[in-house]
C-alpha angles and dihedrals in degrees: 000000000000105000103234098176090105098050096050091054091056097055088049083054087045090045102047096047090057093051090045089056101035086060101031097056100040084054091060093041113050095003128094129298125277095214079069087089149253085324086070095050098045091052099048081050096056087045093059094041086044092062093030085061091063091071092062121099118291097250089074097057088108092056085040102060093038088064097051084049097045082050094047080057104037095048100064094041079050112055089024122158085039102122092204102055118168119202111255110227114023108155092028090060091056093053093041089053092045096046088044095060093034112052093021132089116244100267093051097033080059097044092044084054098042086053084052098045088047086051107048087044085060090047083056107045109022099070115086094230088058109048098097090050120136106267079220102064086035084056084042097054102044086049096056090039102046121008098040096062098038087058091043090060096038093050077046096057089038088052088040089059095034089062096037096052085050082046089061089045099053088050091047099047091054087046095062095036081057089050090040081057109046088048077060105049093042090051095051090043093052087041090061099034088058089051086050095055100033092048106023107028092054099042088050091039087049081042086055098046089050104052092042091052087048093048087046086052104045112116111243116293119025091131097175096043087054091053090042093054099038083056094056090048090053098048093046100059084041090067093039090060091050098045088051089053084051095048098053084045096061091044083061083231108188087225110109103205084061090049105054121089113226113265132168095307085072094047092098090051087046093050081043086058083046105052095047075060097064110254119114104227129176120194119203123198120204126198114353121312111263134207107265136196114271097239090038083051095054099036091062083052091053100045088047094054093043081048095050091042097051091048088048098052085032123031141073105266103252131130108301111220119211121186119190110194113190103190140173093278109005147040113226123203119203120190110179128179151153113266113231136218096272094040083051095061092042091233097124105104084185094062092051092054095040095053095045088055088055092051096045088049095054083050094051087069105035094261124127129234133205106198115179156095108281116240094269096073094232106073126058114198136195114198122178132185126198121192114237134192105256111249 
């Protein structure tokens, strides 16, 4: 929150020095003389400190408001039998009042009015020229001077409470609506992370044990079935690992390596997974690796692995080439391999779908992707670009 102490001090200053010259001035103007003698002048004086008082802390308004009180007294008895007496303090008794209801407890905020009120009672009926005046404009008087402001300070603070306690209410309210929200949030995530592991994670674990028992049980040769079924073994802890990352995730678990996503520091483990499938890959690395952003990071693992998926399902089982460029101001992806036979006859629905997840994922974060067989009609390649901030 804006400190406003400052500002608030200086308004006091700005304030009090109206009221010190307001008074002042009128005093020398329409008062009494000051060749009447050192009463003049002491009374000009209290006048001034008086004033000057009002630009003090706000813990002092009491003070404050008994010396004007003790001034709208003194004066009179002062400069008595002076038939033209001005009142002393004029401005500086309204901002006293006001100050007074306004900073002060009940019980001070009541003493520092009743000094004023007794004050401003003596200035009205102490001076010779004003003994005959009407009780009701006295009554008048001291209820513009002094009450007035003195109620005006003290509706100011009430309303000043009134909308910070709604304030507080208002804060607390959406408080409680956010936690409301994120007990929510967590209840459905743990919700779907328990149907997760209770319907997906047993039906891929059983999918892994029975390929690898059938692979363990083929009869020797049977080259293609091996790779077939070692392919499905790999993929499927694959997707256990991933599902596992997903689930702790979801469990909002603290420890960061659950946490993480996998990005291109896992692509060797994910062309290890590859080769025990079966397919040779060999993976090239261009300029220093850079920091990346996190969901671009993860979004090159992804595609790679979409890439490496589809040419494993797909392709035609030769070596598949993979080219990281990190340049000035962008990071390149190259994912090169044989078509195979059903590629080739653009038959494979999976492919398709495979490659326009890939494009909309590069779109997602601003990169570019180039998705298609080359020119020589035996290789397909994926090649996508992310823009990076030059170092």
């Amino acid at each position: 929150m804006r400190d406003i102490s400052g500002s608030l001090a200086r308004q006091a200053c700005a304030v009090a020095a109206v009221c010190l010259v307001a008074d002042a001035g009128l005093f020398l103007i329409a008062g009494p003389p000051l060749s009447l003698g050192w009463q003049a002048w002491v009374v000009l004086a209290g006048g001034i400190l008086a004033n000057a008082a009002l630009a003090g802390p706000s813990r002092y308004s009491g003070w404050v408001s008994a010396a004007h009180g003790v001034l709208l007294t003194a004066a009179p008895l002062l400069l008595f039998p002076y038939d033209h007496y001005l009142q002393a303090t004029n401005a500086g008794v309204l901002i006293a009042g006001y100050r007074a209801g306004a900073w002060l407890s009940t019980k001070p905020a009541l003493a520092a009015l009743g000094a004023m009120l007794a004050g401003l009672v003596a200035c009205n009926v102490i001076p010779v020229d004003r003994g005959d005046r009407d009780w009701r404009l006295l009554l008048i008087d001291v209820g513009v001077s002094g009450l007035l402001p003195w109620m005006v300070g003290r509706y100011t603070t009430a309303r000043r409470a009134y909308i910070a306690d709604l304030q507080r209410a208002e804060d607390q309210r959406r408080q409680h609506e956010t936690e409301a929200v994120r007990r929510a949030v967590i209840e459905e995530r743990t919700t779907i992370a328990r149907d997760l592991h209770d319907v997906i994670s047993h039906h891929v674990s059983a999918i892994g044990v029975h390929a690898g028992a059938a692979r363990l049980g083929l009869p020797e040769g049977e080259p293609a079935v091996r790779r077939s079924l070692s392919a499905v073994e790999s993929s499927s802890r694959a997707a256990m690992a991933d599902l596992r990352r997903l689930l702790d995730l979801l469990h909002g678990k603290e420890n960061g390596d659950a946490q993480r996503q996998p990005g291109l520091d896992n692509l060797d483990e994910l062309l290890d997974n590859l080769r025990t499938a079966g397919l040779p890959a060999r993976l090239t690395s261009h300029g220093g690796p850079r920091e990346l952003p996190g969901s671009v990071d993860i979004a090159l693992y992804r595609i790679a692995q979409e890439a490496l998926t589809n040419a494993l399902r797909h392709g035609s089982g030769k070596t598949v080439e993979i080219d990281l460029a990190y340049r000035q101001t962008e990071v390149v992806l190259t994912i090169t391999n044989g078509i195979g036979r059903t590629s080739r006859n653009s038959a494979a629905e999976s492919t398709k779908r495979g490659l326009a997840g890939i494009r909309q994922r590069v779109a997602l974060f601003g990169g570019e992707a180039e998705c298609g067989p080359l020119d020589d009609g035996r290789h397909w390649r994926v090649r996508v670009g992310f823009p990076l901030e030059a170092e």
